[in-house]
C-alpha positions, 0 to 999 in steps of 0.5 A, a space after each residue: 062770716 060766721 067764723 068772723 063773727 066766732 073770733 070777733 066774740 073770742 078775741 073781744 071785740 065783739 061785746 056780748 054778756 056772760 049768760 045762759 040766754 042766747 044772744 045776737 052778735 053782729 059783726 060789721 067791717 070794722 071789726 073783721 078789719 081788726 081781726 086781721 088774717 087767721 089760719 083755718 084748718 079741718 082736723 081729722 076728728 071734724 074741728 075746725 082750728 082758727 089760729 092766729 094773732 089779734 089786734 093786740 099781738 096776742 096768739 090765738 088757737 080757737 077750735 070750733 066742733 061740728 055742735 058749734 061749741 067753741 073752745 080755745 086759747 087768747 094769750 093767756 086766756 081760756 074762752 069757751 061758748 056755743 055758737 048757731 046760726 040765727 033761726 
């Protein structure tokens, strides 16, 4: 669920606000439905690669390091957060 919730919030689907302050994202069935199939690797150096195609045929590379810093490519887009699991 929590790689669900990672592309949800990169391809846009999820909404969330530009800001410092944490923020809860919820992921329903709907929305992993729209994020369709992805390919999910581990690489040597611990990062964990998200690749695939969003809802809108764009291509996307999204990376995830062991820090839960997420960094990546939507189509022509660049997008970069943190992400946890809620405490």
């Amino acid at each position: 669920m929590l790689m669900s919730a990672v592309l949800a919030v990169a391809l846009g689907l999820t909404p969330t606000v530009e800001t410092e302050a944490p923020q809860l994202v919820q992921v329903d069935a709907e929305t992993i439905r729209d994020i369709g199939r992805y390919k999910q690797t581990i690489a040597k150096d611990g990062k964990t690669h998200l690749i695939g195609w969003d809802p809108m045929g764009r291509h996307y590379n999204i990376s995830i390091d062991a820090n839960g810093h997420v960094r990546g490519e939507v189509g022509d887009h660049v997008v970069s957060f943190d992400v946890s699991e809620p405490s």
